[in-house]
mmCIF file of the C-alpha atoms, coordinates in Angstrom:
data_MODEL
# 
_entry.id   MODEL 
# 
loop_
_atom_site.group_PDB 
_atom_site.id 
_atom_site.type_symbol 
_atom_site.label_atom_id 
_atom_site.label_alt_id 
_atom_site.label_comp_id 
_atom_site.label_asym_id 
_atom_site.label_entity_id 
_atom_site.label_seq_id 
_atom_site.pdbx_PDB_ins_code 
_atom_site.Cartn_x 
_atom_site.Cartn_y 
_atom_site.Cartn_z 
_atom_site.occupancy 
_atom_site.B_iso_or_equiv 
_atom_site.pdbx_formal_charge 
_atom_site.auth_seq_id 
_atom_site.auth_comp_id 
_atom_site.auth_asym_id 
_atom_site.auth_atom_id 
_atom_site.pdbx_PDB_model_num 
ATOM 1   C CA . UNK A 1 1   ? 12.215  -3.790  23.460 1.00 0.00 ? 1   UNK A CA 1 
ATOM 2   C CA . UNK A 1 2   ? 11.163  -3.803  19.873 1.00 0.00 ? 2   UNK A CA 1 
ATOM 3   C CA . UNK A 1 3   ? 8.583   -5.826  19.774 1.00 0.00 ? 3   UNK A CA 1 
ATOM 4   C CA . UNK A 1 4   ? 6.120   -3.902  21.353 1.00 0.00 ? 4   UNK A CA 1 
ATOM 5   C CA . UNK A 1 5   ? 6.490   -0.913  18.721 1.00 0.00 ? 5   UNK A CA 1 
ATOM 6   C CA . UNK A 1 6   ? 6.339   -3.101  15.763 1.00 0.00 ? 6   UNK A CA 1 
ATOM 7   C CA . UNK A 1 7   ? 3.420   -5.036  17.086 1.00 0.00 ? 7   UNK A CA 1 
ATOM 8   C CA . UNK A 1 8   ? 1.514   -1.249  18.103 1.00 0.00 ? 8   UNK A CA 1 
ATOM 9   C CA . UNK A 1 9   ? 2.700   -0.223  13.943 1.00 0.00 ? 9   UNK A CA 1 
ATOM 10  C CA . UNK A 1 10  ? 1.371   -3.018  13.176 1.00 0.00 ? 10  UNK A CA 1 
ATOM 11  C CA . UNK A 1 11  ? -2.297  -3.208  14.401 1.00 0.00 ? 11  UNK A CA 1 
ATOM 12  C CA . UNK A 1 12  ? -1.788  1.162   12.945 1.00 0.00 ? 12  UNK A CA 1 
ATOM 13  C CA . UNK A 1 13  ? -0.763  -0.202  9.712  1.00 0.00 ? 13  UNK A CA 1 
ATOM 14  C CA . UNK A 1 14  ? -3.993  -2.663  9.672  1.00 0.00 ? 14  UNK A CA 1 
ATOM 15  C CA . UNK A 1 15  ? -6.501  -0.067  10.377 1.00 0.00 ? 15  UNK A CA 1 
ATOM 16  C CA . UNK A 1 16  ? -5.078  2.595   8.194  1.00 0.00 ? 16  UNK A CA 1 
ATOM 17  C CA . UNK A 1 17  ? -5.389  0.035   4.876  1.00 0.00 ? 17  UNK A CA 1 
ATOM 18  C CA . UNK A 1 18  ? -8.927  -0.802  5.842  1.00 0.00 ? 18  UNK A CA 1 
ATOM 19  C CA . UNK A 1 19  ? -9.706  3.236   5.878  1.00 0.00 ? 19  UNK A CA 1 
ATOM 20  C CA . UNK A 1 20  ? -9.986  3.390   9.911  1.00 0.00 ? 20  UNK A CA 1 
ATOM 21  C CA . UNK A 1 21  ? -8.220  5.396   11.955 1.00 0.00 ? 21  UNK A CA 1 
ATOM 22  C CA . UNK A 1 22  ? -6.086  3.703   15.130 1.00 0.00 ? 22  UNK A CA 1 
ATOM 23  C CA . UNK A 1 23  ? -6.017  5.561   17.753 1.00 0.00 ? 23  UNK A CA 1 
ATOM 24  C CA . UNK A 1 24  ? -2.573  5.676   19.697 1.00 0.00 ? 24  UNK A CA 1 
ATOM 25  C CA . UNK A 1 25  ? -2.026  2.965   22.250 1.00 0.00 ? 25  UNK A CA 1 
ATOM 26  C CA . UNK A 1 26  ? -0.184  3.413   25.726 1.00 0.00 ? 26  UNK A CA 1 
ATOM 27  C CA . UNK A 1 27  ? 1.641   0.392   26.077 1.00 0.00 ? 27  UNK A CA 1 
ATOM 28  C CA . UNK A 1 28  ? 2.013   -0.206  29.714 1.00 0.00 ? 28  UNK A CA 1 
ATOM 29  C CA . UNK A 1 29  ? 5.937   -0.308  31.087 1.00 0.00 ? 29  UNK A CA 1 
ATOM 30  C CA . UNK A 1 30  ? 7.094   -3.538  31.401 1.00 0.00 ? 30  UNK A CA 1 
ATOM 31  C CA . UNK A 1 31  ? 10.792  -5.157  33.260 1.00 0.00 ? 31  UNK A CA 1 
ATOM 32  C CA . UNK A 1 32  ? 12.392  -7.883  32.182 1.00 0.00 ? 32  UNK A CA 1 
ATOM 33  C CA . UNK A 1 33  ? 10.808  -10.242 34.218 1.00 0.00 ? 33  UNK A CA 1 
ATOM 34  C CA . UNK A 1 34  ? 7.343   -9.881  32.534 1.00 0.00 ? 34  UNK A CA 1 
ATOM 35  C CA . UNK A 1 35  ? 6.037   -12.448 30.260 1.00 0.00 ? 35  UNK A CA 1 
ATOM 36  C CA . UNK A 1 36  ? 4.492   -10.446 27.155 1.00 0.00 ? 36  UNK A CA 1 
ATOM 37  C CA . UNK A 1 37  ? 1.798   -12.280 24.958 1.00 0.00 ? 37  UNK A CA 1 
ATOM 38  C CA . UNK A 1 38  ? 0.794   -10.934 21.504 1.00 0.00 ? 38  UNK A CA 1 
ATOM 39  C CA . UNK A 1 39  ? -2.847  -12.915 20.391 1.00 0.00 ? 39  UNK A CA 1 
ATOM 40  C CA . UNK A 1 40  ? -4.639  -11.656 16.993 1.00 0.00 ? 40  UNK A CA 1 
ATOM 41  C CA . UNK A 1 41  ? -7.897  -13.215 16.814 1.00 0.00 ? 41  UNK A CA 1 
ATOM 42  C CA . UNK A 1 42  ? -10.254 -12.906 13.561 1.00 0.00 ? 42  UNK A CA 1 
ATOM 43  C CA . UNK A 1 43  ? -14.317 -14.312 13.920 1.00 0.00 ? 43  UNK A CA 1 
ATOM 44  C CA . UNK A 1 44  ? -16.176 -15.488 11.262 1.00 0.00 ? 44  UNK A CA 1 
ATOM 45  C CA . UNK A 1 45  ? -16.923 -12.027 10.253 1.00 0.00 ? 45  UNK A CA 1 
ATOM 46  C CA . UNK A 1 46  ? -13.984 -11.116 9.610  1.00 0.00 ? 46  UNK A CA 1 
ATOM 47  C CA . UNK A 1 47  ? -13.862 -8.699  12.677 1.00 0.00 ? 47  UNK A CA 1 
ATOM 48  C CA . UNK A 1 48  ? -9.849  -8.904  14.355 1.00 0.00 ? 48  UNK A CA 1 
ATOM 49  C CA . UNK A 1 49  ? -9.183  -8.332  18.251 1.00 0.00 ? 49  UNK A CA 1 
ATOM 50  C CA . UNK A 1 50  ? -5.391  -7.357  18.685 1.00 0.00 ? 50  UNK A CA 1 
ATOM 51  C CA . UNK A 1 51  ? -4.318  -8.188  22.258 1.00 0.00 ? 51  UNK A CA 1 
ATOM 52  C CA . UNK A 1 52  ? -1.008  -7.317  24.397 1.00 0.00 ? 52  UNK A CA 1 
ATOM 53  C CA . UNK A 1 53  ? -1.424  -9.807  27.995 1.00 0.00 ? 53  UNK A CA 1 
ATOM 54  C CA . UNK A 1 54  ? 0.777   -9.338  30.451 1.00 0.00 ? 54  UNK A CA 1 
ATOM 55  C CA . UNK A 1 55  ? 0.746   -12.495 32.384 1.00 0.00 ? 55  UNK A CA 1 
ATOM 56  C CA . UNK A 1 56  ? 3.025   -11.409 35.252 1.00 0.00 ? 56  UNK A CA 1 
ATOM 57  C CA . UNK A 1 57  ? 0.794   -7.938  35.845 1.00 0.00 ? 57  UNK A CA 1 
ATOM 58  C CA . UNK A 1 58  ? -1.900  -9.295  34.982 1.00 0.00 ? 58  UNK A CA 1 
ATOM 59  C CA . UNK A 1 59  ? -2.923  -6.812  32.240 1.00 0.00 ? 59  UNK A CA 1 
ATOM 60  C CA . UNK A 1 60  ? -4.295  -6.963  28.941 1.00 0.00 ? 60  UNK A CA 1 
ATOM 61  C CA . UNK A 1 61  ? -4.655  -4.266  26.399 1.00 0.00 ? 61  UNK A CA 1 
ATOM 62  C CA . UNK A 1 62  ? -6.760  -4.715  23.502 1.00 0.00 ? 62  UNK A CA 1 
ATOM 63  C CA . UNK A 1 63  ? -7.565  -3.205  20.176 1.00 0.00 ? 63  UNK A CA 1 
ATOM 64  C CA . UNK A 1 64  ? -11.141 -3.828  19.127 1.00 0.00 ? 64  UNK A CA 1 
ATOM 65  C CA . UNK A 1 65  ? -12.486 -1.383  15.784 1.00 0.00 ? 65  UNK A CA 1 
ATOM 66  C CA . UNK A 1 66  ? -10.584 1.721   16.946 1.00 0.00 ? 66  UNK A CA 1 
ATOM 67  C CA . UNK A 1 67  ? -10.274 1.737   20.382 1.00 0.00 ? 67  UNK A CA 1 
ATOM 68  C CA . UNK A 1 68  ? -8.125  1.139   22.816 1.00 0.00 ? 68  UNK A CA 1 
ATOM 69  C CA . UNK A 1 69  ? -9.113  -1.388  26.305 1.00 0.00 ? 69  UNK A CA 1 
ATOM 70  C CA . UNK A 1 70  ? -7.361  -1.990  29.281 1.00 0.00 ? 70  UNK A CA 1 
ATOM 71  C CA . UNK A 1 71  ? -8.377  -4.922  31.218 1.00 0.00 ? 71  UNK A CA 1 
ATOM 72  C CA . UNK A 1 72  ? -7.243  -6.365  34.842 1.00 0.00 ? 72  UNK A CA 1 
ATOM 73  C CA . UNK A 1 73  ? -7.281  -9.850  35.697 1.00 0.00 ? 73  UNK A CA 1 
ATOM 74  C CA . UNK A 1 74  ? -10.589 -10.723 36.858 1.00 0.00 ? 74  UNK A CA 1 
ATOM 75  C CA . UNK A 1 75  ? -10.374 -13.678 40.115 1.00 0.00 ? 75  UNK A CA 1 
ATOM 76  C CA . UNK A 1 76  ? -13.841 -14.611 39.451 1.00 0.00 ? 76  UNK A CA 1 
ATOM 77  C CA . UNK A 1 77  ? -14.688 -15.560 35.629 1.00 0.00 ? 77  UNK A CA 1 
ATOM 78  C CA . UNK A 1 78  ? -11.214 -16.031 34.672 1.00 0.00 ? 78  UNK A CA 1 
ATOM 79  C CA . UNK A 1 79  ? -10.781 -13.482 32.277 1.00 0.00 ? 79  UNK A CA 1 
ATOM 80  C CA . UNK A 1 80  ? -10.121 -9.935  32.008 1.00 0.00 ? 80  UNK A CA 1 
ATOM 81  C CA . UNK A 1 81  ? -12.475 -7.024  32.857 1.00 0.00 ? 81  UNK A CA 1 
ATOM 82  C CA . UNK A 1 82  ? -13.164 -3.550  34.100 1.00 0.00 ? 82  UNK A CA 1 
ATOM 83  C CA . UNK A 1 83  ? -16.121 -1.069  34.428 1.00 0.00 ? 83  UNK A CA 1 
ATOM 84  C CA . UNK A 1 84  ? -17.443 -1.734  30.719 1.00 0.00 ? 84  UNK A CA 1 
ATOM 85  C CA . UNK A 1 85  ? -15.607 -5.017  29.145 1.00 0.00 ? 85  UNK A CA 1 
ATOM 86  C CA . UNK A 1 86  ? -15.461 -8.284  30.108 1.00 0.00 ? 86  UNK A CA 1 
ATOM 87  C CA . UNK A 1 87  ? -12.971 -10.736 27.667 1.00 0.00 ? 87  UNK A CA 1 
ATOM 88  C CA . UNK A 1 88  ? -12.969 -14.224 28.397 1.00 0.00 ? 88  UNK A CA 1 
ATOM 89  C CA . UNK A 1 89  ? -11.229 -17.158 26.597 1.00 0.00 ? 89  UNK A CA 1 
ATOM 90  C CA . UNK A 1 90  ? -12.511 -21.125 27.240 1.00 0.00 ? 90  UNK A CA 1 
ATOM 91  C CA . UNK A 1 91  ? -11.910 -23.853 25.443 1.00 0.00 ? 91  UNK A CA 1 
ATOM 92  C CA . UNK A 1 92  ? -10.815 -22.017 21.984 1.00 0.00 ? 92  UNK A CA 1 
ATOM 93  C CA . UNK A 1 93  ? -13.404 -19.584 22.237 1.00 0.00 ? 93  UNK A CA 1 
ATOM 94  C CA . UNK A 1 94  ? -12.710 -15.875 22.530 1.00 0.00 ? 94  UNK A CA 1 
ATOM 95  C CA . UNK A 1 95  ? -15.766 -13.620 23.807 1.00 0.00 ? 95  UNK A CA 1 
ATOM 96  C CA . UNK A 1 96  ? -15.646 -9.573  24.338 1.00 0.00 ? 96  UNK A CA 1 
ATOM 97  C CA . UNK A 1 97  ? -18.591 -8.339  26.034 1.00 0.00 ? 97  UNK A CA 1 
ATOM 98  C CA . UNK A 1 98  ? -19.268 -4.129  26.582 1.00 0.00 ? 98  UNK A CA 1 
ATOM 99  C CA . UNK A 1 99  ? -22.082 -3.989  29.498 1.00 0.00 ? 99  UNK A CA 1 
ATOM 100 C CA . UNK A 1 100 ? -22.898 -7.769  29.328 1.00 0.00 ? 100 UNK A CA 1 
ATOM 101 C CA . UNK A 1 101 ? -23.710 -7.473  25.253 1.00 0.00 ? 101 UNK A CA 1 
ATOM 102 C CA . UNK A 1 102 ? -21.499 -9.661  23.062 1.00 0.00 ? 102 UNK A CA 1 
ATOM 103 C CA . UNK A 1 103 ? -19.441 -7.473  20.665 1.00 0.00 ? 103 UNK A CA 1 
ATOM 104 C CA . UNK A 1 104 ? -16.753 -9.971  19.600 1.00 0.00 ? 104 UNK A CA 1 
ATOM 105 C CA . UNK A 1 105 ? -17.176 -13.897 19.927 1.00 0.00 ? 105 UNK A CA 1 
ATOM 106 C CA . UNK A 1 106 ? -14.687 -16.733 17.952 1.00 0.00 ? 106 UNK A CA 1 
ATOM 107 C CA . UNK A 1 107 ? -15.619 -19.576 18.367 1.00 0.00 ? 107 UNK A CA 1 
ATOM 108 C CA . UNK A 1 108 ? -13.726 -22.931 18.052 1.00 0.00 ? 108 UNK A CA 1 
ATOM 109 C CA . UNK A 1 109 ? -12.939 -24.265 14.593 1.00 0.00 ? 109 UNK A CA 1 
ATOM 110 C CA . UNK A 1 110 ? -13.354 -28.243 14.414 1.00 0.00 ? 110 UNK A CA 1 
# 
């Protein structure tokens, strides 16, 4: 029950020491039977993608510079999207995309 709200004052705290301003984020309602993931990703410019899945729902939230994404499960690239994002994770690599444009990419360390 927690966890949510310290994860959400966490990403708030982050922003607000690097002089940005979070915007409040609407955590969707979850039961008990939901599995929750927490993923913080950093690229290689130093850029960080906060992200709340829920794998039952399939739902993910993310927190990319400032603002606040919901994304559904997409059947067809295995990933999450809606009418502006696509976020898609293969092999290691984590790639958000905002009309097809990559805004976000991490790729795999060796």
């Amino acid at each position: 029950m927690y966890k949510p709200l310290l994860y959400i004052l966490l990403m708030y705290f982050l922003y607000a020491c690097q002089g940005q301003t979070a915007e409040q984020i609407e955590v969707p309602k979850t039961g008990k039977d939901d599995q929750i993931i927490y993923i913080t990703t950093i690229n290689s410019a130093n850029d960080t993608l906060f992200q709340i899945k829920n794998a039952s729902k399939g739902v993910s939230q993310i927190l990319y510079k400032g603002d606040s994404i919901v994304l559904l499960k997409d059947s067809i690239s295995d990933g999450f999207s809606n009418k502006n994002y696509t976020l898609t994770e293969q092999n290691g690599e984590t790639t958000l995309r905002q009309k097809g444009k990559i805004i976000f990419q991490n790729p795999l360390k060796k």
